[in-house]
MDAnalysis code that builds the backbone (N, CA, C; Angstrom):
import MDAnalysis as mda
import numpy as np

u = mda.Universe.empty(459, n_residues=153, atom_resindex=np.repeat(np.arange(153), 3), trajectory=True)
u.add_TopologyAttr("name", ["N", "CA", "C"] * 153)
u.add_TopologyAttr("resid", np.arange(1, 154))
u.add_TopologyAttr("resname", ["UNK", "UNK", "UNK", "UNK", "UNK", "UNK", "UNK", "UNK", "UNK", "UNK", "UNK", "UNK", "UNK", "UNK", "UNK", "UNK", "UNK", "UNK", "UNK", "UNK", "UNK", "UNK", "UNK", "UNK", "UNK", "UNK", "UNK", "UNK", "UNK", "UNK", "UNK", "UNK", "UNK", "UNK", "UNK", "UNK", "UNK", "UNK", "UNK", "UNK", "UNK", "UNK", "UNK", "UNK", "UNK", "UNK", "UNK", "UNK", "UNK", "UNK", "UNK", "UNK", "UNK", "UNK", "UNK", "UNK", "UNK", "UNK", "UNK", "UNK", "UNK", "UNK", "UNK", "UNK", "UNK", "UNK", "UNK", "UNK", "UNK", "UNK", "UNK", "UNK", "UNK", "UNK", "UNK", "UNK", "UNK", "UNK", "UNK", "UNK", "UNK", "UNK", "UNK", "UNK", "UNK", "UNK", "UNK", "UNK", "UNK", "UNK", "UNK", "UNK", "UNK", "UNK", "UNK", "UNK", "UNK", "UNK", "UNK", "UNK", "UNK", "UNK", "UNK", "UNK", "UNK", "UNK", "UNK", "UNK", "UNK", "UNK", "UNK", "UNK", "UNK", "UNK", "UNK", "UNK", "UNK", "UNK", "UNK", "UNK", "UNK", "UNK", "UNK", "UNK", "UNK", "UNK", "UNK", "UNK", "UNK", "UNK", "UNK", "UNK", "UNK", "UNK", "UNK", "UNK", "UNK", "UNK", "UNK", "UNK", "UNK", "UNK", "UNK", "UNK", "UNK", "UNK", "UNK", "UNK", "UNK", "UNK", "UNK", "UNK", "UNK"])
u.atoms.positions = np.array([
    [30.297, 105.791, 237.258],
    [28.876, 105.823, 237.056],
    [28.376, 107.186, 237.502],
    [27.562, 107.658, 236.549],
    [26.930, 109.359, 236.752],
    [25.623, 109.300, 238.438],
    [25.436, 110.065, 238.786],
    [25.014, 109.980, 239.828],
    [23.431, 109.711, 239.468],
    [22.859, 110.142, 238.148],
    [21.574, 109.770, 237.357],
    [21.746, 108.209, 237.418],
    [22.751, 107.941, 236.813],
    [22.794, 106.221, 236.653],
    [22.142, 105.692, 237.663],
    [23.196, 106.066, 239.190],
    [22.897, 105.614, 240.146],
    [21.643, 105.791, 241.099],
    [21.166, 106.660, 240.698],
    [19.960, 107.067, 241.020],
    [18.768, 106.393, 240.897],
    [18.946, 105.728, 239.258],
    [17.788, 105.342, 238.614],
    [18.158, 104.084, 238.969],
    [19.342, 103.101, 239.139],
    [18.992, 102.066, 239.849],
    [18.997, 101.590, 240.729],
    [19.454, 102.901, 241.552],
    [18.541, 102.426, 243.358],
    [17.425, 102.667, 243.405],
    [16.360, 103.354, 242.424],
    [15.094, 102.882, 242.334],
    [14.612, 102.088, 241.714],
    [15.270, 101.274, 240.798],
    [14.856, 100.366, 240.394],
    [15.027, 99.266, 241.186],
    [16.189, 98.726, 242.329],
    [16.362, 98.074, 243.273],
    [15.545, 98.046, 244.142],
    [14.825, 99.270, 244.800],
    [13.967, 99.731, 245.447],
    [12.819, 99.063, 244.972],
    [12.605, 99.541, 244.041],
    [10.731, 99.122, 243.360],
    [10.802, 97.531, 243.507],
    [11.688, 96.807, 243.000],
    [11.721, 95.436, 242.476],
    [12.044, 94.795, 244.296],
    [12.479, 95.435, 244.832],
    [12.602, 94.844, 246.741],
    [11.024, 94.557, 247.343],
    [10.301, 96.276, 246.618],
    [9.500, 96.282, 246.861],
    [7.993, 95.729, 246.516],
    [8.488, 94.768, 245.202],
    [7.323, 94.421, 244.484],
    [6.762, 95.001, 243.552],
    [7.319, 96.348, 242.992],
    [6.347, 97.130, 242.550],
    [6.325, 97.231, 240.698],
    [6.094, 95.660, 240.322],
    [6.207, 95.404, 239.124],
    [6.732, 95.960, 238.180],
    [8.538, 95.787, 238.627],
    [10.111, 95.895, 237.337],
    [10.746, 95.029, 237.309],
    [11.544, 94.984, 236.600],
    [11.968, 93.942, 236.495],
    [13.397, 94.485, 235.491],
    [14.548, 94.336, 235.764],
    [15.648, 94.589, 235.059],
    [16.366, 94.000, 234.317],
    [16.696, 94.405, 232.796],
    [17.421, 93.948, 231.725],
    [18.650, 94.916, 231.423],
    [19.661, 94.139, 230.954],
    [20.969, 95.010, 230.566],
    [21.417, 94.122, 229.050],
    [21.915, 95.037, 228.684],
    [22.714, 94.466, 227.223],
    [24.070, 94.820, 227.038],
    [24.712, 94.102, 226.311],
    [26.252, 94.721, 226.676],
    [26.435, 95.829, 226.001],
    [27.588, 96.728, 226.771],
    [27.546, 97.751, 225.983],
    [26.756, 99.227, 226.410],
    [25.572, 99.099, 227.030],
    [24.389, 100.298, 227.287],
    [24.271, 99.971, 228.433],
    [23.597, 101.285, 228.711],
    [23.107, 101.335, 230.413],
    [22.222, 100.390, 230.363],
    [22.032, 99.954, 232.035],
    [20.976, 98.730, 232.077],
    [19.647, 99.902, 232.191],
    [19.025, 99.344, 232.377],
    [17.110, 100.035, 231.740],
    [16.001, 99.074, 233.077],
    [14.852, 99.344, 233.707],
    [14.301, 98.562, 234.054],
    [12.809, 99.280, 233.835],
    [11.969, 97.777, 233.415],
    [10.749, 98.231, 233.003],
    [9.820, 97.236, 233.518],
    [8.409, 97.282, 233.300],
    [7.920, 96.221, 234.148],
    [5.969, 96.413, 234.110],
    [5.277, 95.483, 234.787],
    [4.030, 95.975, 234.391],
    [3.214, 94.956, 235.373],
    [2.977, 95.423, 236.574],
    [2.404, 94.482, 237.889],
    [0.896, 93.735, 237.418],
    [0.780, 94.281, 236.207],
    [-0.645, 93.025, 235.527],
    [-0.319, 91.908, 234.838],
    [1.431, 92.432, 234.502],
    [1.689, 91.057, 233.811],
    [2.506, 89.834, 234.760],
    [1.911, 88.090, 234.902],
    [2.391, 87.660, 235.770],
    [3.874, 87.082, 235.603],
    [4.333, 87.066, 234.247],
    [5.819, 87.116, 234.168],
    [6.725, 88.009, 234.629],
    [6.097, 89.000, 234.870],
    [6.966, 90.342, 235.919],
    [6.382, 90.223, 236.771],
    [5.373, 89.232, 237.715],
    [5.350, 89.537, 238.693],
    [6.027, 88.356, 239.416],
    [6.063, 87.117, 239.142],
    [6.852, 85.965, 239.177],
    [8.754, 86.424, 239.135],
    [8.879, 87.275, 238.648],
    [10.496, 88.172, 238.477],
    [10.731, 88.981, 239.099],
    [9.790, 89.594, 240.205],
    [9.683, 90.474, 240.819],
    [9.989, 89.459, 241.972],
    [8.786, 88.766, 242.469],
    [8.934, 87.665, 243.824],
    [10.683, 86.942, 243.632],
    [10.816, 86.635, 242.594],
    [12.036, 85.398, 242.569],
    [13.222, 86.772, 242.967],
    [13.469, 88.023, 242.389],
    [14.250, 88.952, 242.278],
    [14.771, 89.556, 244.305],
    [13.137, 90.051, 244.585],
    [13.059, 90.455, 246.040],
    [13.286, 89.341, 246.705],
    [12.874, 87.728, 246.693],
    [13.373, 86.911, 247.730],
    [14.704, 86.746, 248.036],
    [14.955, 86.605, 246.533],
    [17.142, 86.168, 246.425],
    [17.292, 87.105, 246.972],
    [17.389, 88.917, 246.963],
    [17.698, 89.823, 247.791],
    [17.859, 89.441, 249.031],
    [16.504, 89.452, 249.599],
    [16.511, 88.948, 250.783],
    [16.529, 87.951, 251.623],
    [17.113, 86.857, 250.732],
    [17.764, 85.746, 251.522],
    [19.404, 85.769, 251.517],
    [19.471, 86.628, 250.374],
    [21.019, 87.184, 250.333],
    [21.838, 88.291, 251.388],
    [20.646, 88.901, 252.217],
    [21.002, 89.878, 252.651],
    [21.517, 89.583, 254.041],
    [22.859, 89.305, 254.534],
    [23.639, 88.900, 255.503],
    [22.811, 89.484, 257.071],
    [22.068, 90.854, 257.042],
    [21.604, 91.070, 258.487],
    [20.182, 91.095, 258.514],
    [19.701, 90.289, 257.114],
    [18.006, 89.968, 257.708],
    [17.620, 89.201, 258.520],
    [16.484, 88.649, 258.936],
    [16.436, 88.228, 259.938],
    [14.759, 87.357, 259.587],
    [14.811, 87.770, 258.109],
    [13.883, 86.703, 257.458],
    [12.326, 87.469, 257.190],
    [12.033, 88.062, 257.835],
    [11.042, 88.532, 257.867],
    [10.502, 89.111, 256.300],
    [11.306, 89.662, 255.987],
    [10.956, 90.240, 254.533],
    [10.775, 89.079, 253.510],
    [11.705, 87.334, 253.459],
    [11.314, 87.065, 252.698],
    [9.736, 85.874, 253.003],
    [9.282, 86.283, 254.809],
    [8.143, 85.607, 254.633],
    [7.237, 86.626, 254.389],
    [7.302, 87.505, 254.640],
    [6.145, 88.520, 253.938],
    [6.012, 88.393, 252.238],
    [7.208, 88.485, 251.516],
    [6.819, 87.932, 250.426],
    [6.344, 86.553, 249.924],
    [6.807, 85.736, 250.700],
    [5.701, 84.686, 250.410],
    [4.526, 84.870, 250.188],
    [3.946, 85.177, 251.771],
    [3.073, 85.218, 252.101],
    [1.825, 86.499, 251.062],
    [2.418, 87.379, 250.450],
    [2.156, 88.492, 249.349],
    [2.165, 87.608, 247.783],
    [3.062, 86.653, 247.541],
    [3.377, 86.199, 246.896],
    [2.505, 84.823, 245.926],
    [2.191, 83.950, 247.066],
    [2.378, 82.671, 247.287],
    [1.013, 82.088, 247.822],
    [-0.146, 81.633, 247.089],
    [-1.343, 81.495, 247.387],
    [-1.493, 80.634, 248.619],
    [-2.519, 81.093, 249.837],
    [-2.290, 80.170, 250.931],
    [-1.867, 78.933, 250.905],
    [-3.036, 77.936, 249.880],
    [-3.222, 76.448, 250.110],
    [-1.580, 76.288, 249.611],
    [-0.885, 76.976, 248.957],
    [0.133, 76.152, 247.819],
    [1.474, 76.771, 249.185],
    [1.105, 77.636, 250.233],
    [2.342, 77.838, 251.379],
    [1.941, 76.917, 251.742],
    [1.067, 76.261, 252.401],
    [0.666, 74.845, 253.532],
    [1.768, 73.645, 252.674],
    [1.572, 73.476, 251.791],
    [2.513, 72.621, 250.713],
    [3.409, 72.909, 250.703],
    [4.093, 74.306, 250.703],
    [5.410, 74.607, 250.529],
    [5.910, 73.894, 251.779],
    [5.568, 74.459, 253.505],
    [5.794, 74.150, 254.172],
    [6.129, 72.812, 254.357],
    [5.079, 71.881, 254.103],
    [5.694, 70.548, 254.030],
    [6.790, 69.997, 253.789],
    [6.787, 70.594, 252.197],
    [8.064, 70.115, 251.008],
    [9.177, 70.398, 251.920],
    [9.273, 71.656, 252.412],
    [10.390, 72.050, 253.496],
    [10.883, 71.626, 254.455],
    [10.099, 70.977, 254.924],
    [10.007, 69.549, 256.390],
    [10.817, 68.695, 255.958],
    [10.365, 67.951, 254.825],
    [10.538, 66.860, 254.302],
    [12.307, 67.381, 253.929],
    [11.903, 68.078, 252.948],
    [13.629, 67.972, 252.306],
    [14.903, 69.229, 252.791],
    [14.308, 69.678, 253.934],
    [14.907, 70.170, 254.685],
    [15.952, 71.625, 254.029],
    [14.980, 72.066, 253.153],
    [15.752, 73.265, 252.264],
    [14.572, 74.170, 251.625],
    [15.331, 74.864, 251.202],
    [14.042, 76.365, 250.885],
    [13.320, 75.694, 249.956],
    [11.977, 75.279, 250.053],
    [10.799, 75.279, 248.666],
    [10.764, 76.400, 247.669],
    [10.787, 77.718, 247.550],
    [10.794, 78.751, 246.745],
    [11.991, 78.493, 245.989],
    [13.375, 77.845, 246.476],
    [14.341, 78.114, 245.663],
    [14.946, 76.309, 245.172],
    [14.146, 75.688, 245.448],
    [14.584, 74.357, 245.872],
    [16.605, 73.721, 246.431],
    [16.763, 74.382, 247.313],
    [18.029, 74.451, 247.759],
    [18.196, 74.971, 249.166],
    [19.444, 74.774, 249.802],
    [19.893, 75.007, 250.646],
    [20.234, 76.240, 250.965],
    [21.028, 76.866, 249.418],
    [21.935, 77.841, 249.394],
    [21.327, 78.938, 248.783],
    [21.510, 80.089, 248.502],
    [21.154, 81.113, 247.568],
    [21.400, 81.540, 246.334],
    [21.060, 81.340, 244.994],
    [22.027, 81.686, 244.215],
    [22.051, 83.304, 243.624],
    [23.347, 83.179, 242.909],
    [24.032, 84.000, 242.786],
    [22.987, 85.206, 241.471],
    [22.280, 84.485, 240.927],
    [21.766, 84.980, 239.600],
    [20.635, 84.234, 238.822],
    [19.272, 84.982, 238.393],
    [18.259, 84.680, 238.338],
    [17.745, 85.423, 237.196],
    [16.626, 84.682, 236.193],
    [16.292, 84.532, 234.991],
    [14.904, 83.851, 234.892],
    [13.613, 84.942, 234.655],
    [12.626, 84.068, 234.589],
    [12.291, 84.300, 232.969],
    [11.583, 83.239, 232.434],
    [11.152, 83.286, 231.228],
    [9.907, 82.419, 231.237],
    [8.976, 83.264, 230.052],
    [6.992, 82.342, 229.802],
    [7.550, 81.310, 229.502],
    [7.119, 80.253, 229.847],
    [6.790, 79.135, 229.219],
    [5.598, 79.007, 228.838],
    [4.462, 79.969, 229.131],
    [3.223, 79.732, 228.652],
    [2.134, 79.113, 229.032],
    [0.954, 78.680, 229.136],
    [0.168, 77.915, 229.281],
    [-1.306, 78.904, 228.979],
    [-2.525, 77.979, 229.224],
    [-3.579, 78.800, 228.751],
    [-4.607, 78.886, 230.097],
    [-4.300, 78.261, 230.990],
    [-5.318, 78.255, 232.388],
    [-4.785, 79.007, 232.866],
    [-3.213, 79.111, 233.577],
    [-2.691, 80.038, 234.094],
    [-0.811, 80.256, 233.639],
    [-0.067, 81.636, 234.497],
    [0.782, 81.473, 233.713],
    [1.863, 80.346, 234.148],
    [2.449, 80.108, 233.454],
    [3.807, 79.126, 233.710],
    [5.636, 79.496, 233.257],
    [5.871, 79.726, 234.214],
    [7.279, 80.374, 233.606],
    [8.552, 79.532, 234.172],
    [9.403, 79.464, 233.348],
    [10.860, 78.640, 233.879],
    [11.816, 79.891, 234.404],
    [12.264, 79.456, 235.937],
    [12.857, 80.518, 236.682],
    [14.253, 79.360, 236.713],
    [15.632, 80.373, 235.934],
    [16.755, 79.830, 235.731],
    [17.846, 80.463, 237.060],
    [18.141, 78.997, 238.365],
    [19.024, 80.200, 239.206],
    [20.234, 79.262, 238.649],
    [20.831, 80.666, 238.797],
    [22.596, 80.142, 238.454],
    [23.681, 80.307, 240.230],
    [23.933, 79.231, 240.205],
    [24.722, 78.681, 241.589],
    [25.919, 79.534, 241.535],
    [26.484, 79.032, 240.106],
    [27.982, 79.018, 239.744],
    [28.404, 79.603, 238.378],
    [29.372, 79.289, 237.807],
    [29.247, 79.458, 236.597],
    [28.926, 78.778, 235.762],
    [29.316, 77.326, 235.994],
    [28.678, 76.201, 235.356],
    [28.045, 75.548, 235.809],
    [26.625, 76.446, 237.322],
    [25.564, 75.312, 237.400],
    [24.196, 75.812, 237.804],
    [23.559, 75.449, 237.286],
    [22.265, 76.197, 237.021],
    [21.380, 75.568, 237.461],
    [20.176, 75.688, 237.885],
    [18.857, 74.750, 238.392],
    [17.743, 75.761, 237.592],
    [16.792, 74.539, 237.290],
    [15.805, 75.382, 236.263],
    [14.227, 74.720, 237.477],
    [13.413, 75.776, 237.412],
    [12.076, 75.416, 238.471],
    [11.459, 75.729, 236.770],
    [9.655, 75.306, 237.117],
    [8.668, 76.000, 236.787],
    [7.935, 75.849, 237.665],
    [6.930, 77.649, 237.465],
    [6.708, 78.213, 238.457],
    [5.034, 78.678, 238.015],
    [4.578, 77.526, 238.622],
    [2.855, 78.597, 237.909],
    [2.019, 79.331, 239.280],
    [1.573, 80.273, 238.112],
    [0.737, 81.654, 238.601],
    [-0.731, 81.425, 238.150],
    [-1.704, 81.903, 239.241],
    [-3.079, 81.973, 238.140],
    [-3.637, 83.337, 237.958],
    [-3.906, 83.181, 236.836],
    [-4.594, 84.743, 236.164],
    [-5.615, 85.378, 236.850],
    [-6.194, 84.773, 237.755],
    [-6.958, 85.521, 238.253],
    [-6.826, 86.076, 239.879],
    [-5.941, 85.645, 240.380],
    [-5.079, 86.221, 241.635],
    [-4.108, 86.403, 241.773],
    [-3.339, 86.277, 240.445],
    [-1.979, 86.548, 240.431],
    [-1.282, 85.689, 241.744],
    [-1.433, 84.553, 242.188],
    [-0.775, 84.050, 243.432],
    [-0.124, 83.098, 242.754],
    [1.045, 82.550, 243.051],
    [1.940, 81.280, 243.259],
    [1.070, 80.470, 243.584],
    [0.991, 79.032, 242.540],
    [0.201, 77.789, 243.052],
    [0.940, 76.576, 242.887],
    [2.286, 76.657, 242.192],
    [3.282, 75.494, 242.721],
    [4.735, 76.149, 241.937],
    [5.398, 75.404, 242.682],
    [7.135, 75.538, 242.193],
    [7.688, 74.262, 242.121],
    [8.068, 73.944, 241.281],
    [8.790, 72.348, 240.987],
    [9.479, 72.253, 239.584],
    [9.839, 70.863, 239.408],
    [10.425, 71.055, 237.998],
    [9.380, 70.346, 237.466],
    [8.409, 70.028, 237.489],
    [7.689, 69.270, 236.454],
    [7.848, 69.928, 235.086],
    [7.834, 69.060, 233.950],
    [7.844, 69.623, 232.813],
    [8.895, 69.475, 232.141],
    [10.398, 69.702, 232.921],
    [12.036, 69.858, 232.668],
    [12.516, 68.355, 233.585],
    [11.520, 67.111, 233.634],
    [12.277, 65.590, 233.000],
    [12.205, 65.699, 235.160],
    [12.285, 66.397, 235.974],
    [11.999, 65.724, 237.504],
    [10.565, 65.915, 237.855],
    [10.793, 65.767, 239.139],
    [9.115, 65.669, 239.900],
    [8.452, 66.655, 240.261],
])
């Protein structure tokens, strides 16, 4: 890898750690590319899901980074809820799990009040958990994570 390569995606790692609306695509074959647009809430929902896995992945954090993104993230009333859910089922609300996964995929699902997107984490190779994740247009904040919609609760 040319040292440009590497360059351009430790800032793109950088920006997307940092929130700063990118979001990265690769195709086979070509350099990967990252592009992005902090007004739109499907990159910004890919941005939060992207920087948390980082940093719940990251063996010498110590957590802090991924409650600041919550908390940046994640509209008050709908953390008071998260918190709960977390009590109760004794595993991360943002990711609904225990564990971290390995690889992450958000896509619109759409809606017209606010946005709604299906965030695909992949565990394994053959196992995947699908959330939807709505945003509202006018604060851009997280106001629930669940599967409603995709047949659970």
């Amino acid at each position: 890898m040319s040292s440009k390569t590497r360059a351009v995606l430790t800032a793109g790692v950088l920006a997307v750690a940092l929130g700063l609306g990118v979001t990265a695509q690769a195709s086979a074959g070509a350099p990967r590319s990252v592009a992005g647009n902090p007004a739109d809430n499907i990159t910004r929902i890919a941005d939060f899901y992207g920087a948390y896995i980082d940093a719940e992945s990251d063996p010498d954090g110590s957590g802090n980074l991924s409650t600041a993104l919550r908390a940046y993230y994640i509209g008050p009333t709908y953390l008071k809820k998260l918190a709960a859910w977390e009590d109760r089922e004794h595993a991360d609300g943002v990711l609904r799990a225990q564990n971290t996964p390995l690889k992450w995929k958000v896509t619109d699902n759409g809606t017209a009040r606010y946005t709604e997107a299906v965030v695909t984490l992949t565990w394994s190779r053959n196992t995947t958990t699908k959330l939807v994740v709505d945003m509202t247009r006018s604060t851009h904040k997280i106001i629930h994570i669940g599967t409603k919609g995709l047949g659970g609760k």
